[in-house]
C-alpha positions as CSV (number, residue, x, y, z in Angstrom):
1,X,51.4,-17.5,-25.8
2,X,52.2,-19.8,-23.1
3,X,51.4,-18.8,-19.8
4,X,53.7,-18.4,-17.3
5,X,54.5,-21.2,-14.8
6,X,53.9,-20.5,-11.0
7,X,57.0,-20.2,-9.3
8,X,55.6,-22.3,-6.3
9,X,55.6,-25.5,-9.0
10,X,59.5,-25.0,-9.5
11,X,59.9,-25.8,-5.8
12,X,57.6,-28.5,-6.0
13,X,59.7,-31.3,-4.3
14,X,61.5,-28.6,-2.0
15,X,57.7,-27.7,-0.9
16,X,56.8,-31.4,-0.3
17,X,60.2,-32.3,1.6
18,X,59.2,-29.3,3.8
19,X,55.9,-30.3,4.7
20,X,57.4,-34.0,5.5
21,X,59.7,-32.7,8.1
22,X,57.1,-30.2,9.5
23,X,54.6,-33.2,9.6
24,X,57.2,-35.8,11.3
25,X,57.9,-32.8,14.2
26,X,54.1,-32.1,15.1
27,X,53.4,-35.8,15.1
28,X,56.3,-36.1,17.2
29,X,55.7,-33.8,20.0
30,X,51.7,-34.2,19.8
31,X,51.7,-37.8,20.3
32,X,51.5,-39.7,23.4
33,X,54.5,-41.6,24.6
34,X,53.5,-44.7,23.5
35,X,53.2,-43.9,20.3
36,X,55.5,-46.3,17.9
37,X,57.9,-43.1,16.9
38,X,59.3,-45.7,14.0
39,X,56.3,-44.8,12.1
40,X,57.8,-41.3,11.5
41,X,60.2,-42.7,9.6
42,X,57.7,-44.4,6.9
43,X,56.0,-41.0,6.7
44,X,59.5,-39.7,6.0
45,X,60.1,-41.6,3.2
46,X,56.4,-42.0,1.8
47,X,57.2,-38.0,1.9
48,X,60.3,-38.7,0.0
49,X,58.6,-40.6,-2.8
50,X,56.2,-38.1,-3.3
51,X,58.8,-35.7,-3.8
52,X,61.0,-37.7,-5.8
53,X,57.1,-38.4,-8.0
54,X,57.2,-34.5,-8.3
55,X,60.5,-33.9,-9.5
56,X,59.7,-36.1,-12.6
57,X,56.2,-34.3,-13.1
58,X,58.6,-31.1,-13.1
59,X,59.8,-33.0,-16.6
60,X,56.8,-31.5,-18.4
61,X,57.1,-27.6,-17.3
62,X,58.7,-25.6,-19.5
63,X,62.6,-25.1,-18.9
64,X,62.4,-21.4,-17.0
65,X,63.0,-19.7,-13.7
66,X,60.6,-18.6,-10.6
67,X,61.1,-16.1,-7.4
68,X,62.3,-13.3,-9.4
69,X,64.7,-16.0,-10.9
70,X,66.6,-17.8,-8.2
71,X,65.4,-21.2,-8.9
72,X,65.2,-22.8,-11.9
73,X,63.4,-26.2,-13.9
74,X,64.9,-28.2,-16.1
75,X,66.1,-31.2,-17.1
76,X,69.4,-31.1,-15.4
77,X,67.4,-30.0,-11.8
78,X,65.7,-32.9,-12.0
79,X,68.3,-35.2,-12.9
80,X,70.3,-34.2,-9.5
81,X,66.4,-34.0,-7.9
82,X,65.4,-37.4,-8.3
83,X,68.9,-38.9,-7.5
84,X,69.0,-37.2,-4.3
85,X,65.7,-38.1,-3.2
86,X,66.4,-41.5,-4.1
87,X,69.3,-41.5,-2.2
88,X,67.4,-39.8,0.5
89,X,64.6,-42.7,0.6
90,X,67.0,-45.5,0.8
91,X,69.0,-44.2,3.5
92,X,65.4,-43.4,5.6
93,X,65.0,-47.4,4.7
94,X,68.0,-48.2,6.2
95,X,67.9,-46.4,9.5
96,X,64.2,-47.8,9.8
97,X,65.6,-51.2,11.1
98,X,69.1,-50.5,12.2
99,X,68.1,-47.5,14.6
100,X,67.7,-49.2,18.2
101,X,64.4,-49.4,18.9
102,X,64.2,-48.2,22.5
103,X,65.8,-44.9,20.6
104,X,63.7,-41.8,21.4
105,X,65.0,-39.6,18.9
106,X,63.4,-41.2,16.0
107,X,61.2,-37.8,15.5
108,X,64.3,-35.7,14.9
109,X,66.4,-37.8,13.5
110,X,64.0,-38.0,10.4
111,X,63.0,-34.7,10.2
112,X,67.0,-33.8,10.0
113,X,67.5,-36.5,7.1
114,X,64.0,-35.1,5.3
115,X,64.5,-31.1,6.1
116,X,68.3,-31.7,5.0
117,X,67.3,-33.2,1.5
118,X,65.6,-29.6,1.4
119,X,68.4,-28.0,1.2
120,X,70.4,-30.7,-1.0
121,X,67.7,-30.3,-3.3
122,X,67.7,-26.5,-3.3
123,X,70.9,-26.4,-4.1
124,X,70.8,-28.3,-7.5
125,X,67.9,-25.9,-8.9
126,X,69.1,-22.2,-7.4
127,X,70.6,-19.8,-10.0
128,X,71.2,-17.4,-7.6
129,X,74.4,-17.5,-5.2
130,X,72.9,-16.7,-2.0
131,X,69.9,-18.8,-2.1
132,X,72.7,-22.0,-3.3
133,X,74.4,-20.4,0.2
134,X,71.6,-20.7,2.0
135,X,70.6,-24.1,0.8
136,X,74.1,-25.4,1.8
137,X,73.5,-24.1,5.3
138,X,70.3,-26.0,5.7
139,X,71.8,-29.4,4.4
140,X,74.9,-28.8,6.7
141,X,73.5,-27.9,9.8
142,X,71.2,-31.3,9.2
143,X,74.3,-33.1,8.1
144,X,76.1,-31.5,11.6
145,X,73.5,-32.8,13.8
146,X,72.8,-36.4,12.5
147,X,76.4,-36.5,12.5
148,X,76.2,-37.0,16.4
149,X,73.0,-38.7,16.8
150,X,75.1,-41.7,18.1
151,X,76.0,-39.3,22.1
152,X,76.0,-42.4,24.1
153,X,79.7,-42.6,22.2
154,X,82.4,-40.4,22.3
155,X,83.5,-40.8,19.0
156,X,80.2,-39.5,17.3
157,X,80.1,-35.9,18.9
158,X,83.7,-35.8,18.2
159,X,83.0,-36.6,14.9
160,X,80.0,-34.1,14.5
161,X,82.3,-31.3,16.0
162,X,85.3,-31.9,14.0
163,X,82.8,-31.9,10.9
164,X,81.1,-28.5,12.0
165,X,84.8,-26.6,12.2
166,X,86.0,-27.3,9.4
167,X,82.7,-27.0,7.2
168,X,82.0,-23.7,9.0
169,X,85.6,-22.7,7.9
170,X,84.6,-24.0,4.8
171,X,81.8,-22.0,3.7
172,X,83.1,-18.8,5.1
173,X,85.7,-19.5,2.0
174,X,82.6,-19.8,-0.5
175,X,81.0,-16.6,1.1
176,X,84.0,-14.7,0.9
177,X,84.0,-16.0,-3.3
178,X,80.6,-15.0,-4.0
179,X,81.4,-11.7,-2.1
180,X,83.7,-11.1,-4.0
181,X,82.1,-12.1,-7.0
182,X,79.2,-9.5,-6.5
183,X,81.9,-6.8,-6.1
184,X,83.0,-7.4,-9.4
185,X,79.9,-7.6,-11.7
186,X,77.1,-6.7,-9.1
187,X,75.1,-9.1,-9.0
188,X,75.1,-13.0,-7.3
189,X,72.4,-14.4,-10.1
190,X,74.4,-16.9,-12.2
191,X,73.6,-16.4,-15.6
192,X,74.0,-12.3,-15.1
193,X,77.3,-13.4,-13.6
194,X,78.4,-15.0,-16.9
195,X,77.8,-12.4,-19.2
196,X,79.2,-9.6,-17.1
197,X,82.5,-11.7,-16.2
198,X,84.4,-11.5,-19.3
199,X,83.8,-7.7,-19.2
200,X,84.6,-7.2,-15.7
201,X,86.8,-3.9,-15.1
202,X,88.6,-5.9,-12.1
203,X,89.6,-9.5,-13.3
204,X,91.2,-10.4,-10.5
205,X,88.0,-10.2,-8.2
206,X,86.3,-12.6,-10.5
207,X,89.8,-14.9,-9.9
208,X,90.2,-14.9,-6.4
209,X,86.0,-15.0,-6.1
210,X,86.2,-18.1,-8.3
211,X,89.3,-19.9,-6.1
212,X,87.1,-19.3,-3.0
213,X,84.4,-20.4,-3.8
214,X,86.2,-23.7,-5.4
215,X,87.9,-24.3,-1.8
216,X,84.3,-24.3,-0.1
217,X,83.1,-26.7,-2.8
218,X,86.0,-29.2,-2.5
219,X,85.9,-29.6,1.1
220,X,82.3,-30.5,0.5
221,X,83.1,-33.0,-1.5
222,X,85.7,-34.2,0.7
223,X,88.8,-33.5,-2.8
224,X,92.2,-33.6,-1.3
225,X,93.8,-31.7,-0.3
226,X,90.3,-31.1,1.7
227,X,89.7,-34.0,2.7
228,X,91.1,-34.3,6.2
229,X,87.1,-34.7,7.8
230,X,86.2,-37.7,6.0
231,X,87.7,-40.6,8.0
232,X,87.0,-39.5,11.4
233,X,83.5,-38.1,10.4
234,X,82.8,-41.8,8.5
235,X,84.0,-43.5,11.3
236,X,82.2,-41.7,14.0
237,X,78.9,-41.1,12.5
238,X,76.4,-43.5,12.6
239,X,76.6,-45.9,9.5
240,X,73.0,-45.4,8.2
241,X,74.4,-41.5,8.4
242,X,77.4,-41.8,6.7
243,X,74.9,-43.7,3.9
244,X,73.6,-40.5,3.5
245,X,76.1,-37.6,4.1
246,X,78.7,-39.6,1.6
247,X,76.6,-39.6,-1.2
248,X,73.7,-37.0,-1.2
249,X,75.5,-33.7,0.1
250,X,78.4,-34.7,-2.5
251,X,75.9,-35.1,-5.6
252,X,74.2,-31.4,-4.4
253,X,77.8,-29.8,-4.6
254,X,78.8,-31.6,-7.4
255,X,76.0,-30.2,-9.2
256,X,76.9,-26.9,-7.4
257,X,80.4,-26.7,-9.4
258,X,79.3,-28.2,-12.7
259,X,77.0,-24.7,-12.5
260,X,80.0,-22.4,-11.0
261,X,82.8,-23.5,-13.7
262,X,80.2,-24.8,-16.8
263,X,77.5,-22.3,-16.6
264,X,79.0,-19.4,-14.4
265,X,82.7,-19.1,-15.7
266,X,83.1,-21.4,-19.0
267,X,85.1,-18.2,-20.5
268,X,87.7,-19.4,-17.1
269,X,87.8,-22.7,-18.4
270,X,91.7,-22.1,-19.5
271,X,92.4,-21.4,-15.7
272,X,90.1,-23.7,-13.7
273,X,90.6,-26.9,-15.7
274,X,94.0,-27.3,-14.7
275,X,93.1,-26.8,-11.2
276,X,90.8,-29.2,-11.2
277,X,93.0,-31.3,-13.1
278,X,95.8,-31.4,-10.1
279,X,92.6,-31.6,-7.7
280,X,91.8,-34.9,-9.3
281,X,94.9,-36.5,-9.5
282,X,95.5,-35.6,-5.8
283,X,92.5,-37.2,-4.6
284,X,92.6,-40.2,-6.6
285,X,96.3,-40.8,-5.6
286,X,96.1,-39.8,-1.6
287,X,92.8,-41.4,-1.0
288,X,93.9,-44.9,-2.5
289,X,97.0,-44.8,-1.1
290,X,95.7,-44.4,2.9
291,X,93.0,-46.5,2.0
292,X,95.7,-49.4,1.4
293,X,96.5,-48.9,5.3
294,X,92.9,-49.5,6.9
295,X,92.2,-52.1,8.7
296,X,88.7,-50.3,10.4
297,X,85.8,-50.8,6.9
298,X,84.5,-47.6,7.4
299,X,87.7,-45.8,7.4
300,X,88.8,-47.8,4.4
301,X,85.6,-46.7,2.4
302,X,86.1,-43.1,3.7
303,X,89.4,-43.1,1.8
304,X,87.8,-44.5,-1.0
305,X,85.2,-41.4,-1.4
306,X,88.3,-39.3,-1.5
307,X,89.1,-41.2,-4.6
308,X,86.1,-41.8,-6.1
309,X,85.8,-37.9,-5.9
310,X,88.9,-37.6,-7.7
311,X,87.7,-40.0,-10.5
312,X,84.2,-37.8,-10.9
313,X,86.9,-34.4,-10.9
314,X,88.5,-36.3,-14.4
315,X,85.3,-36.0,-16.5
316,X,85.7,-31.6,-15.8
317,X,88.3,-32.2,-18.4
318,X,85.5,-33.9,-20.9
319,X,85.0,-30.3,-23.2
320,X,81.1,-28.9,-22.7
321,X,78.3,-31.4,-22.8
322,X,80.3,-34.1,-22.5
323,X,82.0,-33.6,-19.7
324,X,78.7,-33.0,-17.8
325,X,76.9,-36.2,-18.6
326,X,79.7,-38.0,-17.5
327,X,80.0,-36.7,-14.5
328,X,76.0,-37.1,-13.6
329,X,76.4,-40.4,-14.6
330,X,79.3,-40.9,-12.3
331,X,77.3,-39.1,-9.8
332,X,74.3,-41.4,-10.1
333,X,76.7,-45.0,-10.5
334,X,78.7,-43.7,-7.2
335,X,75.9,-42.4,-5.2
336,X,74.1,-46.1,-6.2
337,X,77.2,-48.2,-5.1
338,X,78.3,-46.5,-2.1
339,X,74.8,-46.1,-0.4
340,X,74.5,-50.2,-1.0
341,X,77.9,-50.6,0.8
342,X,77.3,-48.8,3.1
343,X,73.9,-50.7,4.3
344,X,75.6,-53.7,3.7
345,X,78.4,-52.7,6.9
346,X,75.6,-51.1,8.8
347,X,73.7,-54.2,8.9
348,X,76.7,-56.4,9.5
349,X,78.7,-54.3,11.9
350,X,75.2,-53.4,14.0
351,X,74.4,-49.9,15.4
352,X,77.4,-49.9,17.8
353,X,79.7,-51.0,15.2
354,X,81.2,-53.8,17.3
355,X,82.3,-55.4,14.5
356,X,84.0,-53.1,12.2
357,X,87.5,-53.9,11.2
358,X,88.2,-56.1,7.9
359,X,88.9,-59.4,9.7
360,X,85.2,-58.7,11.2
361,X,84.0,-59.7,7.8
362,X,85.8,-62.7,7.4
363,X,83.5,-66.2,6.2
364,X,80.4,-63.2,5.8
365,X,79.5,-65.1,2.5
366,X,79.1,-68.8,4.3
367,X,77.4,-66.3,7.3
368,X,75.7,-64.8,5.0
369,X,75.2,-65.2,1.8
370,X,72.7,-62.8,0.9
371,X,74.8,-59.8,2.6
372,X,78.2,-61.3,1.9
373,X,77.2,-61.5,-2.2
374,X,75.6,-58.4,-1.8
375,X,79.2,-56.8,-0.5
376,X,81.5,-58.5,-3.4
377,X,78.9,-56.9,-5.8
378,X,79.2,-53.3,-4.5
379,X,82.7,-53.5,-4.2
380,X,83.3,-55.2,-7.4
381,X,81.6,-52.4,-8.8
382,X,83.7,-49.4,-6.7
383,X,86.7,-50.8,-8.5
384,X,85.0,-50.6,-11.9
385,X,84.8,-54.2,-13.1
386,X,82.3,-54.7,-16.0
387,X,78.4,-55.0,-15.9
388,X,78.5,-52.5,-12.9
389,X,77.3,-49.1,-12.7
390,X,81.3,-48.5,-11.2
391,X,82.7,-50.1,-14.3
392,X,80.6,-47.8,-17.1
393,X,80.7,-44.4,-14.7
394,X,84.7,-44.7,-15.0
395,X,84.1,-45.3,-18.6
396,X,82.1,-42.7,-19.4
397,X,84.2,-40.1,-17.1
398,X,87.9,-41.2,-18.4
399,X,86.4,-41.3,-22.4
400,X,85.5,-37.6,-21.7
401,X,88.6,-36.8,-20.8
402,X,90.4,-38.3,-23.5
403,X,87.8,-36.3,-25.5
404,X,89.3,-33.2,-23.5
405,X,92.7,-33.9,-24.2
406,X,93.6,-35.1,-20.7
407,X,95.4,-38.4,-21.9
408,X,97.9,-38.3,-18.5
409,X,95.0,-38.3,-16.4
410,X,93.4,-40.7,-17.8
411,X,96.8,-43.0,-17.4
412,X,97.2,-41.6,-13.8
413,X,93.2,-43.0,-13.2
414,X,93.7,-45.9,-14.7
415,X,96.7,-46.6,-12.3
416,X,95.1,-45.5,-9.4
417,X,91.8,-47.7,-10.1
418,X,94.6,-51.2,-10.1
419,X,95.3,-49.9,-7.0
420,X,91.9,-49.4,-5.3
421,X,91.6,-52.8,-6.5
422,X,94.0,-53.8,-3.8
423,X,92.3,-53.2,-0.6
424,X,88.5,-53.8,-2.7
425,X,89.5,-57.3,-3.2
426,X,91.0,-57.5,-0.3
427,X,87.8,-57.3,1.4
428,X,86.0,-59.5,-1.2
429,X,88.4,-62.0,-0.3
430,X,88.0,-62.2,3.2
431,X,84.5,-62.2,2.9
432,X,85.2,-65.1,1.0
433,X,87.3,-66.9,2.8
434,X,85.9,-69.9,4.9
435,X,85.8,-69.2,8.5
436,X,88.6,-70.8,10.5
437,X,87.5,-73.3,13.4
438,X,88.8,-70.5,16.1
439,X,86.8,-67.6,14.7
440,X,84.6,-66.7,17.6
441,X,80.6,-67.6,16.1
442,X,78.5,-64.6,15.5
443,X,74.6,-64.9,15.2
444,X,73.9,-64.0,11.3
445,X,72.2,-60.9,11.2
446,X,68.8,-60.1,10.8
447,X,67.5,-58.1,7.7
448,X,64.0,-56.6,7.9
449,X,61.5,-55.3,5.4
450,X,62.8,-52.0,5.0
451,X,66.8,-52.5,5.1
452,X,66.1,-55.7,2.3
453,X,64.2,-52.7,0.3
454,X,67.3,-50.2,0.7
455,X,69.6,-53.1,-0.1
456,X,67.4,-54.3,-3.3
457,X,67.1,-50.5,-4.8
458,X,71.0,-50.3,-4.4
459,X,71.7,-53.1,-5.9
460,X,68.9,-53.0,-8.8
461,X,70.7,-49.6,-9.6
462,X,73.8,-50.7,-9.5
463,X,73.0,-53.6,-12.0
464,X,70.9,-51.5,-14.0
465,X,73.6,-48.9,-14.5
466,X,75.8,-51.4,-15.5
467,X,74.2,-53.6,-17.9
468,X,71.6,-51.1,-19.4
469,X,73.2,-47.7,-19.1
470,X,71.0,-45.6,-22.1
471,X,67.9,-44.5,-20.1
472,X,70.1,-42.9,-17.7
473,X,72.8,-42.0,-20.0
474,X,70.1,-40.3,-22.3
475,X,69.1,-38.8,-18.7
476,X,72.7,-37.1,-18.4
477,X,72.7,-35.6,-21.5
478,X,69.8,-33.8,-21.9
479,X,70.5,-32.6,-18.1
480,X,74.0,-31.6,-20.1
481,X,72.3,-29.8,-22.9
482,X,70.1,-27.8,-20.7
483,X,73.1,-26.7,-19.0
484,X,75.2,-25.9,-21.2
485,X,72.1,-24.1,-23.5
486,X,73.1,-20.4,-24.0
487,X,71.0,-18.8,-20.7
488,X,68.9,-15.2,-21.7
489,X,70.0,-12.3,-20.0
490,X,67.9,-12.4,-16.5
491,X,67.0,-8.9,-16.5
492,X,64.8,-9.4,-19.9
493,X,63.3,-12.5,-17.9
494,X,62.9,-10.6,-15.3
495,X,61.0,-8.2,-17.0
496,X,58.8,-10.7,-19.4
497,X,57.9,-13.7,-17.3
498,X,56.2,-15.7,-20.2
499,X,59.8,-15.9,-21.8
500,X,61.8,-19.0,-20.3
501,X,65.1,-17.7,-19.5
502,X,67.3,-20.1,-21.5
């Protein structure tokens, strides 16, 4: 007989993350004021290596659940573990160098990023609809917060506040669902929830519980018609920030719905692939078309999420196991590509974002060329052009919907990716372009040890991804199988825990 698995080693990386951001505020306050407070930030993301070490050690557990099963193991927590505490580490990289260094909120700011990772990480691993609640409260309120770190601005607390409103309105609208939802089967554990929903004496609970909690999800993931946060909260949020908050939180909730509509309600899937079907076309059609408008970068990438949000929605119409590893690997090719970018503007554009519009950019690759290369990569592989990670994510996620049967949307995605091509290469080339004689000089920027780290682990990714795809597309589908794997009831797990409860 096997014996059972502490519950305290399914939490592993959540435990470590913890103990980073409790470390980082003790040093903080307890040390003198001269101090170098930058330091906290390499014990922020030595912390975030370790966790990210412990989420692949989590690889030789046994699938199963712990905490009276709320949290589970397996192959598909780890998946979304690893990529978010990657994504964690390279944004901690980039703020290392780009935060001013007279800043004296270097203690805080880390323990936010580190302590909000918590609750992106808890999010992908909970089976139990409070405790994924709760977890989304702890990686908003971090979210919130950093959001404004930038006060000496108006347009970062504007930014933060517009972003707490309507993700506060938000989650009340997933609350509400998973209230509603333990009305009608009695019970908020997930895989309890799917057996008991096809039976349910009042189907309409289980509809309107499922449409809430679908509107909470979407606005985290910035879907239209959702969406409406994005640009203001990208362009007024520090750029090492935005790094973070447009890739990370997204990959938590993404992971969040793949559980809600694959594992929760697959007997819905008649009534919430449709949905998600108009979801996807909407986002990939309004975000492209207002990102053809921008002249500000970060404004024009904010539309772009919207989009890219709406591409990752097309692989829900891929049919079980399929569908899932697509949309991981969009996940990871995304998450890869847009966290590069988005140093690469950070370190150009400069903490105060003086130089932020599209003509700002213009000659970056004679300025340049390590940053201005490093730009027509990433966005090269945002529009999806081979031997990126862009080019096979769209491919895998549009092949799974032609698998599904979802031949429009394919056609609709395929028409919307010529025209994110538009304002991609639009950038490329003026990046390109040679600098004319009456283009004010600007110094070429300086890139340090840690920002040429975040930049190289982007881009290594990003190549990787899209020249040698299997590891990670291997990755997916196992995370797939484990999902889509027929869960035990969790009231016989609950009362054997030597049985695993898939």
């Amino acid at each position: 007989m096997t014996p059972p698995v502490p519950s305290i080693e399914r939490i592993l990386p959540e435990v470590v993350l913890t103990l980073t951001g409790v470390a980082i505020m003790l040093i903080d306050a307890s040390a003198p004021p001269s101090f170098p407070r930058r330091l906290l930030g390499w014990v922020a993301a030595v912390g975030t290596t370790i966790a990210l070490w412990t989420s692949l050690w989590q690889l030789s557990l046994p699938e199963g659940t712990g905490f009276s099963s709320t949290v589970e193991t397996s192959a598909f927590t780890v998946f979304f573990h690893v990529l978010i505490c990657g994504i964690v580490l390279v944004a901690i990289l980039l703020a290392l160098d780009t935060l001013p260094e007279k800043s004296h909120h270097f203690g805080e700011f880390f323990a936010l990023v580190v302590f909000g990772a918590v609750g992106m990480c808890l999010m992908t691993s909970a089976v139990e609809l409070l405790v994924i609640f709760i977890a989304l409260e702890i990686s908003s309120l971090s979210t919130y917060i950093l959001a404004a770190y930038r006060k000496h601005t108006g347009r970062s607390p504007e930014a933060s506040i517009k972003y707490f409103l309507l993700g506060s309105f938000a989650t009340a609208f997933l609350l509400y669902g998973i209230a509603l939802v333990f009305g009608a089967t009695g019970t908020t554990q997930i895989y309890e929830i799917a057996y008991r929903a096809p039976s349910a004496q009042n189907p309409a609970l289980i509809l309107a519980a499922l449409a809430l909690m679908l509107v909470g999800i979407f606005f985290k993931v910035s879907a239209a018609p959702f969406h409406v946060w994005t640009p203001d909260v990208y362009e007024g949020a520090p750029t090492p920030v935005v790094a973070l908050l447009s890739t990370a939180p997204k990959v938590a909730a993404f992971a969040v719905l793949l559980r809600i509509v694959y594992e929760m309600f697959p007997a819905l899937h008649s009534l919430w692939a449709p949905l998600l079907w108009i979801v996807s076309v909407l986002s990939m059609t309004v975000g492209n078309l207002a990102a053809l408008r921008q002249k500000n970068v970060k404004r024009m990438l904010a539309y772009s999420s919207i989009a890219h949000a709406g591409y990752l929605l097309a692989a829900f119409a891929g049919t079980g196991e399929l569908g899932i590893s697509a949309a991981a690997f969009y996940a990871a090719a995304y998450a890869a590509t847009n966290v590069g970018i988005f140093a690469v503007v950070s370190v150009i554009a400069g903490y105060d974002e003086n130089l932020s519009l599209i003509d700002d950019f213009r000659g970056l690759v004679y300025r340049t060329p390590l940053l201005g290369g490093l730009l027509i990569f990433f966005l090269v592989s945002l529009t999806g052009i081979p031997f990126t990670g862009g080019f096979f994510g769209k491919f895998y996620t549009f092949s799974a919907a032609i698998n599904g049967g979802a031949v429009a949307l394919v056609i609709i995605g395929l028409l919307n990716s010529g025209l994110a091509a538009a304002y991609y290469l639009r950038l490329a080339f003026v990046a390109a372009q040679r600098p004319s004689p009456d283009q004010p000089s600007t110094p070429a920027p300086q890139i340090g040890a840690a920002v040429g780290a975040a930049l190289g682990l982007a881009a290594v990714v990003t190549l990787i991804l899209g020249v040698a795809p299997g590891a990670t597309l291997d990755a997916t589908q196992s995370a797939a199988h484990t999902l889509q794997a027929p869960p035990a009831p969790a009231t016989t797990a609950a009362t054997d825990p030597t049985l695993p409860t898939r």
